[in-house]
KOLVO-507594 format. One line per 8 residues: number of its first residue (from 0); their letters; for each residue x, y, z of C-alpha. Coordinates in nm, 3 decimals. Example, Ala and Ser with C-alpha at 12.3 -4.5 7.8 and 13.67 -1.06 7.14 Angstrom:
! residues 2
0> as> 1.230:-0.450:0.780 | 1.367:-0.106:0.714
***
This chain:
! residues 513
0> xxxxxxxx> 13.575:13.532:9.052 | 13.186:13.571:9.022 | 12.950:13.411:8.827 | 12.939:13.737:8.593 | 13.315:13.665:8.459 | 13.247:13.301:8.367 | 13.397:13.157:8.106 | 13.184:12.841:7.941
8> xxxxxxxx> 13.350:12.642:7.781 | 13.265:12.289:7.903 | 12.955:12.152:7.958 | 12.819:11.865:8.159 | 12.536:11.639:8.122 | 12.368:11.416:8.373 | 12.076:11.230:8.181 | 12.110:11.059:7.828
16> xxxxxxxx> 11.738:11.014:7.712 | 11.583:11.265:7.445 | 11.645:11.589:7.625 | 12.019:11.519:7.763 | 12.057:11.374:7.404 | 11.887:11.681:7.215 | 12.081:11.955:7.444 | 12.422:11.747:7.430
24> xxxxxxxx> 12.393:11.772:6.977 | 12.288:12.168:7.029 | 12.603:12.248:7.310 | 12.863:12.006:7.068 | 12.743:12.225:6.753 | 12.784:12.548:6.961 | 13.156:12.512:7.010 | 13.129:12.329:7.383
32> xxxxxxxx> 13.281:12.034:7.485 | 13.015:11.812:7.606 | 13.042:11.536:7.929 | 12.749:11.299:7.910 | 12.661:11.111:8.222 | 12.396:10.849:8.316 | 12.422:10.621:8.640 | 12.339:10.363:8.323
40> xxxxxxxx> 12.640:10.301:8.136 | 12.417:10.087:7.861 | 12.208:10.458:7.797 | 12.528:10.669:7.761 | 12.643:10.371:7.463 | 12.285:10.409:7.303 | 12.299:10.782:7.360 | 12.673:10.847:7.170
48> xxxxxxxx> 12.533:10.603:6.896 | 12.224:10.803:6.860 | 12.460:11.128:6.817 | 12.644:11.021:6.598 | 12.432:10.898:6.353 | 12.182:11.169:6.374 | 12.458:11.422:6.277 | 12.558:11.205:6.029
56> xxxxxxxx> 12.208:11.179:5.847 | 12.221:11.599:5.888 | 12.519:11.617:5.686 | 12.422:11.360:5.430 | 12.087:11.574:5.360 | 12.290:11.874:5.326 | 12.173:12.026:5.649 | 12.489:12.015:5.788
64> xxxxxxxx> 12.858:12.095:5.702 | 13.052:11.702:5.712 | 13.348:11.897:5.872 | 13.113:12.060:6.165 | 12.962:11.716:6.238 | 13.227:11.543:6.309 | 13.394:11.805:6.457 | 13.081:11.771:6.704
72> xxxxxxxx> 13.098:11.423:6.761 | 13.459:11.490:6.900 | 13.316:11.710:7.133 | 13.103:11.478:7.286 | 13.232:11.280:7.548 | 13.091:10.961:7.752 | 13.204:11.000:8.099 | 13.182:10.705:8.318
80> xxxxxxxx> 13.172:10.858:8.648 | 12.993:11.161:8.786 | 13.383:11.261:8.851 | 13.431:11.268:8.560 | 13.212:11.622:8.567 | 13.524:11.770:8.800 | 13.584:11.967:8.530 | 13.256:12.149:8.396
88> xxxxxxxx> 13.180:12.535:8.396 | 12.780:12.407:8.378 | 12.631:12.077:8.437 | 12.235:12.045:8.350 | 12.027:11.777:8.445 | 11.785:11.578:8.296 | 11.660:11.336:8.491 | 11.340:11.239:8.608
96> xxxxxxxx> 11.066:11.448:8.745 | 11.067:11.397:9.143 | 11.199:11.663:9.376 | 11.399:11.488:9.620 | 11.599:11.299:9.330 | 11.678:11.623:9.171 | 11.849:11.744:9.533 | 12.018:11.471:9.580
104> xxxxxxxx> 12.201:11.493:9.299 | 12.274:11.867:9.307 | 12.415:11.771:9.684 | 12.618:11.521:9.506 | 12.768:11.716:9.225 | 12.829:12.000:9.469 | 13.081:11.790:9.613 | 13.260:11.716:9.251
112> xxxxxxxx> 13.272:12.072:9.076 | 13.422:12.349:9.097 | 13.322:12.714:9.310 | 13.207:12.828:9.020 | 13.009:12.585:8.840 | 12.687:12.626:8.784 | 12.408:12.378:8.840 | 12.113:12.375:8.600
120> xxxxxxxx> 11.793:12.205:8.614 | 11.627:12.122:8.282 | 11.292:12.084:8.531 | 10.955:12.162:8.345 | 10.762:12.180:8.605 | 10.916:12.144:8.985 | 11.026:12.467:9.152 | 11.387:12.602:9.145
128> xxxxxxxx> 11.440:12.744:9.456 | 11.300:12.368:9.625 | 11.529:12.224:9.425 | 11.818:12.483:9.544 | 11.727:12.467:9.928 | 11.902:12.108:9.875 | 12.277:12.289:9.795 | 12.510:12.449:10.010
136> xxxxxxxx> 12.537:12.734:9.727 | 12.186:12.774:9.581 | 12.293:13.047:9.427 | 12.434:12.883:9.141 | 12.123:12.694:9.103 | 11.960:12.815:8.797 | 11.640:12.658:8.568 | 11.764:12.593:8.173
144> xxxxxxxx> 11.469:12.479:8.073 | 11.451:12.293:7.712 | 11.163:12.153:7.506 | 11.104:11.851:7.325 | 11.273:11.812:7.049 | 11.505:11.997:7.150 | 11.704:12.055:6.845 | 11.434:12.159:6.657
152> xxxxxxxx> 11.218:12.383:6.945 | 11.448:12.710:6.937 | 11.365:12.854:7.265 | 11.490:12.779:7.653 | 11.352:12.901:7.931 | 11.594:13.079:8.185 | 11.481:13.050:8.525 | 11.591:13.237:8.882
160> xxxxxxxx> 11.530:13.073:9.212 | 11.451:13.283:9.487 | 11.834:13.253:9.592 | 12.028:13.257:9.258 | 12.234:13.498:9.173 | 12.172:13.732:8.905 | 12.466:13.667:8.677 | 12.475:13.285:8.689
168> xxxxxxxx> 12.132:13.315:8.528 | 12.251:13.597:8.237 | 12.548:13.330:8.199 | 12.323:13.086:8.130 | 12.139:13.363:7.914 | 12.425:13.370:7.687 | 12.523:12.978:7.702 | 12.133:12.981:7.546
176> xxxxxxxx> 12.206:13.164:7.264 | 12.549:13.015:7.221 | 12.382:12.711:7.160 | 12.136:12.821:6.858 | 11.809:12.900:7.079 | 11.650:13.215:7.173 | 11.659:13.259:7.553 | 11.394:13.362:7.771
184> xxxxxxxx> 11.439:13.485:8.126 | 11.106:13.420:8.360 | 11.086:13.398:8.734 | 11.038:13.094:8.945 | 10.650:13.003:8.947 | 10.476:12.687:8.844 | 10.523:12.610:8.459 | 10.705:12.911:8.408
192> xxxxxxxx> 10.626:13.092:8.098 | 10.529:12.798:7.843 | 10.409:12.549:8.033 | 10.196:12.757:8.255 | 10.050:13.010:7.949 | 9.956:12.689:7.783 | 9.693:12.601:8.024 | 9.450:12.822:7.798
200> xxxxxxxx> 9.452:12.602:7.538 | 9.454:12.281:7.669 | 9.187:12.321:7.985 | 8.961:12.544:7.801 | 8.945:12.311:7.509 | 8.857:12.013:7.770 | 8.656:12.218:7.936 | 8.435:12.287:7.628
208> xxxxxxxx> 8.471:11.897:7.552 | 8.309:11.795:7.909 | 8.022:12.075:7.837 | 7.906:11.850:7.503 | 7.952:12.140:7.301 | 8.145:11.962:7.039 | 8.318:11.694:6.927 | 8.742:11.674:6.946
216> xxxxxxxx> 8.774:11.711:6.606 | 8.504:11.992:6.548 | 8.712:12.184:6.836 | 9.050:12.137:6.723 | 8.902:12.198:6.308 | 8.759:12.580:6.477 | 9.098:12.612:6.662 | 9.304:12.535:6.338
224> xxxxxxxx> 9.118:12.689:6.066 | 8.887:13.000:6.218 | 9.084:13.066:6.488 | 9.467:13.010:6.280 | 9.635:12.778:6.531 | 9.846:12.509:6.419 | 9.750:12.236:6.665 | 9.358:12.276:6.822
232> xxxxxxxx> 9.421:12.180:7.195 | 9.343:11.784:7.141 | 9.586:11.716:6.840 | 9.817:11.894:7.055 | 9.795:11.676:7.337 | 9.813:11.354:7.126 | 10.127:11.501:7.019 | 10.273:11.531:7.382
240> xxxxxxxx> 10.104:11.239:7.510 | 9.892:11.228:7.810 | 10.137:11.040:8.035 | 10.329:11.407:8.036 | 10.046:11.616:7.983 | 9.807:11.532:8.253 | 10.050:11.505:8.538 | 10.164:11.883:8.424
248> xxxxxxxx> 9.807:11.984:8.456 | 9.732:11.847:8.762 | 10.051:11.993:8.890 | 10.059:12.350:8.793 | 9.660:12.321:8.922 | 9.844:12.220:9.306 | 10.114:12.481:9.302 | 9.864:12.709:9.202
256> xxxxxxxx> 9.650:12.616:9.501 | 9.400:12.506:9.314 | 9.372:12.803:9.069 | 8.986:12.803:8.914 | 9.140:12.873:8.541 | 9.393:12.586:8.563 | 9.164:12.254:8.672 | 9.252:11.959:8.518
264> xxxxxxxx> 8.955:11.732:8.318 | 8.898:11.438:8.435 | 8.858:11.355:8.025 | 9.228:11.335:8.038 | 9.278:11.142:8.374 | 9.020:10.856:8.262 | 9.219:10.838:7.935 | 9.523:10.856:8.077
272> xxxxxxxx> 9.406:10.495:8.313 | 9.288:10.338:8.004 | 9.633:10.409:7.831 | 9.471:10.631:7.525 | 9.790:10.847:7.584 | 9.824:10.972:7.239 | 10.044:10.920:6.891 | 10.324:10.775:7.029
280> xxxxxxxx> 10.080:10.446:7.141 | 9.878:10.457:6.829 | 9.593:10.603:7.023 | 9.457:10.903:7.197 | 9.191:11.133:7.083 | 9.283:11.044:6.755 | 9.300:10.686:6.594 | 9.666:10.681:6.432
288> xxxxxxxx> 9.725:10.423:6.184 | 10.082:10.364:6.051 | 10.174:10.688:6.233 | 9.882:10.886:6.061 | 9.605:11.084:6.196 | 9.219:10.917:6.168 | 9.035:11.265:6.125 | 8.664:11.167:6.089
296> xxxxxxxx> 8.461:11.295:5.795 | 8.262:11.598:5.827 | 7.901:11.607:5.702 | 7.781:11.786:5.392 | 7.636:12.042:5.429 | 7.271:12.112:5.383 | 7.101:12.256:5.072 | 6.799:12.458:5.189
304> xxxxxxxx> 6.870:12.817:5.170 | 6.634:13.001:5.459 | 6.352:13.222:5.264 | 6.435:13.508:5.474 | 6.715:13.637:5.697 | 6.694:13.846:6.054 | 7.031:13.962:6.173 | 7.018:14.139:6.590
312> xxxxxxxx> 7.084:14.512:6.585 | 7.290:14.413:6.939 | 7.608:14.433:6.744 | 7.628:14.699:6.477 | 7.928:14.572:6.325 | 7.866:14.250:6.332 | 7.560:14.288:6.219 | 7.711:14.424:5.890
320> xxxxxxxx> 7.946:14.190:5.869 | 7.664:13.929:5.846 | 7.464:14.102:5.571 | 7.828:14.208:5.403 | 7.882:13.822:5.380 | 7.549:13.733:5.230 | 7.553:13.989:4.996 | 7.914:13.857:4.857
328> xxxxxxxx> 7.809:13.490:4.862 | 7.541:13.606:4.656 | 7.282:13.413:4.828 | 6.905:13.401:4.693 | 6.824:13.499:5.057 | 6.566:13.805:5.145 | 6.684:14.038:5.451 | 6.466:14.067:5.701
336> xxxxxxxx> 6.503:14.433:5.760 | 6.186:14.506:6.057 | 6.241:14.580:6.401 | 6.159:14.238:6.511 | 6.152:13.888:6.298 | 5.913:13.805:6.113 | 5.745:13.475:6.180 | 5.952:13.259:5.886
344> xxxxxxxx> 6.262:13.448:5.930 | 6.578:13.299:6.018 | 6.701:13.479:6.353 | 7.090:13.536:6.348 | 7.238:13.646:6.666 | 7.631:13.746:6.720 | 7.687:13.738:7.102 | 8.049:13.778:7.243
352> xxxxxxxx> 8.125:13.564:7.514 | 7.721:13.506:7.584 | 7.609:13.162:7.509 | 7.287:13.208:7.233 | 7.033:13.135:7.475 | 7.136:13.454:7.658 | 7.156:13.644:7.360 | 6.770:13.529:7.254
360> xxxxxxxx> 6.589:13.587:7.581 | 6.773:13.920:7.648 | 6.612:14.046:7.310 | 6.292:13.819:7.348 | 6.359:13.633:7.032 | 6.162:13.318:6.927 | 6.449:13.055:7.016 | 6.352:12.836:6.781
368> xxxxxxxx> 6.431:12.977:6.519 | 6.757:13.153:6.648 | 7.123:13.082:6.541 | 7.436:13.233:6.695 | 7.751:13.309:6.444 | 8.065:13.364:6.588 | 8.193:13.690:6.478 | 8.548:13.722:6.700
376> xxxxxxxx> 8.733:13.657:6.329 | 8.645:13.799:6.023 | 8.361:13.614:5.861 | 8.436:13.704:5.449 | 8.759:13.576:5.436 | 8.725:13.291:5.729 | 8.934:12.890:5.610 | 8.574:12.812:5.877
384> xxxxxxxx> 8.292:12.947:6.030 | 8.082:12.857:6.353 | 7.731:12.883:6.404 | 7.547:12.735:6.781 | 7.196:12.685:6.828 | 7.024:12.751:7.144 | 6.842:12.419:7.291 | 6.510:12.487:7.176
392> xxxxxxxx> 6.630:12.572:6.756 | 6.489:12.310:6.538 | 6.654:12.149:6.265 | 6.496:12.294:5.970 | 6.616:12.639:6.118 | 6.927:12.510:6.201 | 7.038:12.340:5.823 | 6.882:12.669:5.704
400> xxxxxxxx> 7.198:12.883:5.861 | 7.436:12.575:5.827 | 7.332:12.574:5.429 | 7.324:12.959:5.445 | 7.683:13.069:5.610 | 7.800:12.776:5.368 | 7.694:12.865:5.089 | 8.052:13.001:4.957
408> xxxxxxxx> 8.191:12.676:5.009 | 8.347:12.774:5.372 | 8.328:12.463:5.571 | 8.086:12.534:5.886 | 8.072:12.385:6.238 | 7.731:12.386:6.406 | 7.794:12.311:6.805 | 7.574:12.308:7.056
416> xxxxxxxx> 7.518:12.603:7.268 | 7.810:12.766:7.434 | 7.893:13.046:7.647 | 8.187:13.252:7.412 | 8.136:12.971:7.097 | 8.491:12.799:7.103 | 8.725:13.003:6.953 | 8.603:13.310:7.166
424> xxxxxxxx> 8.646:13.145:7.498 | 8.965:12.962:7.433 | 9.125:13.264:7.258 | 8.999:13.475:7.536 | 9.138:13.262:7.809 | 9.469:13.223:7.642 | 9.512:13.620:7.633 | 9.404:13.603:8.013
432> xxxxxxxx> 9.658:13.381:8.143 | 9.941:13.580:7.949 | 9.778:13.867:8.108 | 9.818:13.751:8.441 | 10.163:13.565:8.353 | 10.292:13.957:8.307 | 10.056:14.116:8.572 | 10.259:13.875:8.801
440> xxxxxxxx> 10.592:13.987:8.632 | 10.679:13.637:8.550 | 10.827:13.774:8.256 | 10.825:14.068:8.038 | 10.559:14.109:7.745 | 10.883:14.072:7.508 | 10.951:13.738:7.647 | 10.607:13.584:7.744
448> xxxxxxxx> 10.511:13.649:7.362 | 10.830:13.492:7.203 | 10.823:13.218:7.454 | 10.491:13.087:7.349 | 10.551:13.138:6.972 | 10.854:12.932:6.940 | 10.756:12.707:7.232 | 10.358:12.617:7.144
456> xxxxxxxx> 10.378:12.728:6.815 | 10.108:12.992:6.822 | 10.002:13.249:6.538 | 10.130:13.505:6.821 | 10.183:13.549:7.134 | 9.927:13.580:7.345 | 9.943:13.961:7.417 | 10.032:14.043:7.056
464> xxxxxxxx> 9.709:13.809:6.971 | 9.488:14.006:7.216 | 9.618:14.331:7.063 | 9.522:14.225:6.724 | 9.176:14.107:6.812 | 9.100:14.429:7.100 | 9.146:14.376:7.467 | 8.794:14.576:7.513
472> xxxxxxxx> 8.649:14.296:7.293 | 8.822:14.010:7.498 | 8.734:14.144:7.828 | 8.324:14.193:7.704 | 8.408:13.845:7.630 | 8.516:13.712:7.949 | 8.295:13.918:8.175 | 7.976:13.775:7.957
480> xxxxxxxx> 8.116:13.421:8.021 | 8.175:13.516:8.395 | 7.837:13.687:8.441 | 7.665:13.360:8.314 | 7.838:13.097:8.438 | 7.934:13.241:8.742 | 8.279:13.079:8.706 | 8.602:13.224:8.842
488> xxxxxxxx> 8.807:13.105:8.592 | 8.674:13.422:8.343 | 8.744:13.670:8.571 | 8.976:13.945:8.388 | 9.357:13.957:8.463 | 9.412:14.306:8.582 | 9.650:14.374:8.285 | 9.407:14.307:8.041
496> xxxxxxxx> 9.130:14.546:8.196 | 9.365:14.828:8.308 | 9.509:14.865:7.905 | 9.188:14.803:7.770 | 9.069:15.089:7.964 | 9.290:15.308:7.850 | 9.334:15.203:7.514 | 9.712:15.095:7.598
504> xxxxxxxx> 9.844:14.802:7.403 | 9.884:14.460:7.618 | 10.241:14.413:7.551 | 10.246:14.779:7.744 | 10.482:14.746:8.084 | 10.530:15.055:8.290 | 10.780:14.898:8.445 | 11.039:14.974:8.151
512> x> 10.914:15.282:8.094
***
């Protein structure tokens, strides 16, 4: 019998905190019958309890059938001995994060199950085939990995080691979908799919942070509202608290060999000491007062219209886009229409991926009177705008194009100057790493897309989101961030410059051609 004519039918469990507890309720409700097993008899108790009455509370809101509940609950099954897994077609564990505990236990159950059991590790961020190299068979050691809450985060993460076989992994494929979730297959490489195409958001966001280009909230308000994200990267890691977050970082950064585009902040390590991990203590980035969100109060914005309006000729579309917008708003505001400003005029500049400074002196523009818009989303129909001064802009001219791109009642974020704004570089950096994630065939466009929708709860994937935005326009932007800053972390994935060169969409794979 090989792992291709499995049968699953029974599952086991070794781990009853929140993810042995969330996968036990979705495998019970899928039809299997569930073992639960904790070298702590006292969590297994607290764990069945915590079962049953969250099923119960499903089926008295109507969200749940009484007869399938219950049915559930009879499915689930304390065992008090790892023995008592003898019997499992799949046991999955969910145990603490450390390497050698993980083996040890796989050497352990090997000695309990069946030939043809397969071993799972629920492992966010350690590396299958290390964790295999423990077993005698580490071909039946597959990665099922799960997200927090996971119940209510429909996607696992199906992942081969260097040494598993083929069909213990589609098993596990189908045991995925059995269970109510939408499988995705990835190779073994740190973070996988999720947790590794994440690092866009969260690094580039603290790397913006540590530049004093804005405040938290100001970045995660242009992350949310211009840039359509649910979560802007610092609400998002209140949310998973820092005591998880950081040592991910700092742990994809290591397996990556200290990968430029992954580097952890030491923003979240010095928070992280101090023990401002997030929501769940009452305190992160955020304030959180009887589990609600402190959002400080944004400014008003100014009154003072500008007499008179220059927009650069650098961009011709954005360029119209700018005097499209005024002329909507309605704005008592002349247009500066000359080849050059004149000396009162307002100097709008539109860079992509250049900071403003950049964009002044390489048209020898007066900077103090020179304001950058970010252009990367449409401006006329924008939930928020962003406009960044260059160090030398003075206030008047500054309130001028705050008052003046506000002027329809679209909240506006002035930040301080910026290679790429914020949405432009974190957007841009996002698309990267899921450019490189399928460059490195990780996992297929298909799958690195759905993955991150239903797993970070993006707008879209991240090649579906470079697609809709251009990958021409996302690579000028990351080449005019790498060209000034001189940072390898910009450089463009190979994927993303090869189809932007030839016009091919980035969810493109020759590979299934």
């Amino acid at each position: 019998m090989s792992f291709r004519d499995i049968e699953i039918r029974t599952l086991g469990i070794v781990g009853s905190g929140a993810m042995g507890r969330g996968i036990a309720q979705i495998a019970a409700l899928g039809g299997l019958t569930v073992r639960l097993y904790d070298t702590n008899q006292q969590a297994i108790a607290a764990a069945s309890d915590y079962l049953a009455d969250t099923l119960n509370k499903l089926a008295a809101k109507g969200k749940l059938n009484e007869a399938d509940a219950h049915a559930a609950l009879a499915r689930i099954h304390a065992a008090g001995a790892i023995g008592d897994l003898a019997d499992c077609d799949v046991v999955i564990e969910a145990i603490v994060e450390k390497l050698e505990i993980k083996r040890e236990l796989f050497r352990e159950l090997e000695g309990v199950v069946g030939e043809q059991c397969i071993l799972a590790s629920n492992t966010s961020s350690l590396s299958i085939t290390a964790i295999a190299a423990g077993c005698a068979k580490p071909e039946r050691v597959v990665g099922l990995h799960f997200f927090n809450p996971v119940p209510l985060m429909k996607v696992v993460e199906v992942i081969d080691g260097l040494r598993g076989d083929p069909a213990a992994g589609d098993a596990l494929m189908a045991l995925g979908r059995q269970m109510g979730h939408t499988a995705v297959r990835a190779k073994d490489m740190p973070g996988f799919i999720v947790n590794h195409a994440g690092r866009g958001m969260n690094t580039e966001g603290l790397r913006i942070a540590s530049e004093g280009v804005a405040s938290f909230a100001d970045i995660d308000r242009i992350m949310r509202e211009q840039a359509g994200f649910r979560l802007g990267p610092f609400e998002l890691l209140d949310l998973t608290a820092l005591d998880v977050s950081h040592p991910v970082m700092e742990s994809i950064y290591h397996q990556f060999y200290e990968e430029p585009r992954f580097t952890p902040s030491p923003i979240t390590g010095t928070r992280l000491a101090g023990g401002l991990i997030g929501r769940k203590v009452g305190e992160g980035f955020y304030k959180y007062v009887d589990g609600k969100q402190q959002i400080p109060d944004e400014a008003p914005a100014p009154a003072t219209l500008p007499r008179r309006v220059w927009v650069s000729r650098s961009s011709a579309h954005a360029r119209e886009e700018v005097f499209k917008l005024i002329a909507k708003m309605e704005a008592n505001v002349t247009i500066d229409t000359g080849g050059t400003p004149a000396l009162d005029s307002l100097i709008i500049v539109t860079p992509l991926g250049h900071d403003a400074t950049t964009a002044c002196v390489a048209e020898k523009l007066d900077a103090s009177r020179t304001v950058a818009i970010d252009t990367l989303f449409p401006l006329a129909d924008a939930a928020r705008r962003t406009i960044m001064t260059t160090p030398a802009t003075t206030a008047e001219f500054r309130d001028a194009a705050h008052a003046l791109f506000a002027f329809d009642g679209v909240p506006v974020t002035v930040i301080r100057d910026s290679t790429g704004f914020v949405a432009q570089r974190v957007v841009a950096t996002i698309v990267n790493i899921g450019c490189d994630i399928a460059q490195q065939r990780i996992a297929t466009p298909a799958d690195i897309d759905l993955a991150v929708t239903l797993g970070l709860g993006y707008p879209r994937g991240p090649l579906a989101l470079g697609d809709a935005l251009g990958a021409s326009t996302l690579l000028t932007i990351l080449r005019n961030m790498q060209a000034v800053l001189g940072d390898p972390r910009y450089r463009p994935s190979p994927w993303l410059t090869r189809r932007a060169q030839l016009g091919l969409s980035l969810t493109f794979d020759e590979a299934a051609q």
